[in-house]
C-alpha positions in Angstrom: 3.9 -12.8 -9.8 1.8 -10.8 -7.6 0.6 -7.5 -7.6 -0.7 -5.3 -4.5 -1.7 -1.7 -3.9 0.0 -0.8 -0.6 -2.1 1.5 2.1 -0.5 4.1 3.3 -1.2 2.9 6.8 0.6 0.3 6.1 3.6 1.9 5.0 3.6 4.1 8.2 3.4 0.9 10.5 6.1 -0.5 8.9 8.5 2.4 9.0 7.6 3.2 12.9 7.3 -0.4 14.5 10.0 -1.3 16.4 9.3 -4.8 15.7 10.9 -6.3 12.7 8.8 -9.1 13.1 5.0 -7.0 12.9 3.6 -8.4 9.7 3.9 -4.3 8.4 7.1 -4.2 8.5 7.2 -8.1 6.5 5.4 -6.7 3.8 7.7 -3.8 3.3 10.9 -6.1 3.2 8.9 -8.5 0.7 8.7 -5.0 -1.0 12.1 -4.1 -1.4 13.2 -7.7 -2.0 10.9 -7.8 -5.1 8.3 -10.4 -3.7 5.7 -8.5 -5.3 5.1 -6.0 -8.0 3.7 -3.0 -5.9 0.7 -1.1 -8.0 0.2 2.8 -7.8 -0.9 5.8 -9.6 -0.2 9.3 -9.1 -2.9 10.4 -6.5 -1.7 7.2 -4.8 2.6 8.6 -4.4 1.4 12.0 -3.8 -0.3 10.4 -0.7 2.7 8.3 0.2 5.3 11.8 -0.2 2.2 13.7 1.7 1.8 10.9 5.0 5.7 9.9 5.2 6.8 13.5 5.2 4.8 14.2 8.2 6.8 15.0 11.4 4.5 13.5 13.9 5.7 10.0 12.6 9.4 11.2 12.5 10.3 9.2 9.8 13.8 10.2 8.1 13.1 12.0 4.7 15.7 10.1 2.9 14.1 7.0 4.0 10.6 8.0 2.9 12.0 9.2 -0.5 13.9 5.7 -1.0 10.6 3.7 -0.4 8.7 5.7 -2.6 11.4 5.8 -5.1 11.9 2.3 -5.4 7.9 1.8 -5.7 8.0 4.0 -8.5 10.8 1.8 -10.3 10.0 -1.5 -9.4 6.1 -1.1 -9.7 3.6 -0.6 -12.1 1.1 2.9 -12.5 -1.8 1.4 -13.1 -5.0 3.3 -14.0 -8.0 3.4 -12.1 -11.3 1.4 -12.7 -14.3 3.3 -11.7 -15.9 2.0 -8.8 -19.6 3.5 -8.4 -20.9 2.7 -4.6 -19.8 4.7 -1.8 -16.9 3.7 0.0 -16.4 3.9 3.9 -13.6 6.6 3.6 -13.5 8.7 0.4 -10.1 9.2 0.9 -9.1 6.1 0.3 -11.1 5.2 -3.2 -7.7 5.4 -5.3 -6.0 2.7 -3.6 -9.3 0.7 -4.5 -9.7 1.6 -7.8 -6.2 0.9 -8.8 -6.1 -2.3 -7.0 -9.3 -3.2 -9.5 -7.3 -2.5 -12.7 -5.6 -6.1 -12.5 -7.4 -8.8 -11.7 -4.9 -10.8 -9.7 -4.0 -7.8 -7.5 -4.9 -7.0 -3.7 -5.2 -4.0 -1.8 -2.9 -4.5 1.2 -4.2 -2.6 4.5 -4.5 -2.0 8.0 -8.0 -0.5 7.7 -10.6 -3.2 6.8 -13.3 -1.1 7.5 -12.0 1.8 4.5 -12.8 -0.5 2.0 -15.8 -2.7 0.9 -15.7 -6.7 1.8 -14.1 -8.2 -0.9 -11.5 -11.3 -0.7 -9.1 -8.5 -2.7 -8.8 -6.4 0.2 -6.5 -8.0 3.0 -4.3 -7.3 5.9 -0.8 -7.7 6.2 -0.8 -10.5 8.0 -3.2 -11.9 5.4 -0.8 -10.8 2.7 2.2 -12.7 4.0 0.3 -15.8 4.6 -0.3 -15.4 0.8 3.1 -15.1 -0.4 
């Protein structure tokens, strides 16, 4: 099976695009079909209620709440590994660090640049090639 830490970006795509066929909005049906055992930790769904809630992206609440509820029961909180250089965006360390507590497991993301280089840390388009 495969695991993967889900960007919040890419979450967002996904629930905005009007195009079922963007590679965003793939990964989240691969979600919620169980193609892949979604990774997360605390700081990580607190992010997810935090950036889904937002108006601007005028996603429905009960939609938000679903995704992030079935994360929670199909995935697996993971803990985080410590990762001591500096990363592009602090922000977005937790998604890394979790993604490093299993050693099969990619970060899935829209924003390369976030992260360091690493053949863990792919897009979605990446990610669907994958599966």
């Amino acid at each position: 099976m495969i695991y993967a830490v889900i960007d919040t970006n890419v979450l967002v795509s996904a629930l905005i695009t009007h195009n079922p066929e963007a590679a965003t909005a793939k990964v989240v049906r691969l979600l919620l079909e169980l193609g892949f055992i979604p990774m997360y930790d605390v700081d990580i769904i607190e992010e997810y209620e935090d950036v889904l809630h937002r108006a601007k992206f005028h996603i429905r609440p009960e939609v938000a709440d679903a995704l992030i509820s079935h994360i929670i029961e199909n995935g697996i909180e993971s803990s985080r590994i410590d990762f001591a250089e500096a990363m592009p965006d602090e922000d977005d360390r937790v998604f890394y660090e979790v993604t490093l507590s299993k050693e099969d497991s990619f970060l899935v993301t829209g924003n390369l640049k976030h992260y360091p280089i690493s053949p863990r840390v792919i897009t979605p388009a990446d990610f669907i090639k994958l599966i």
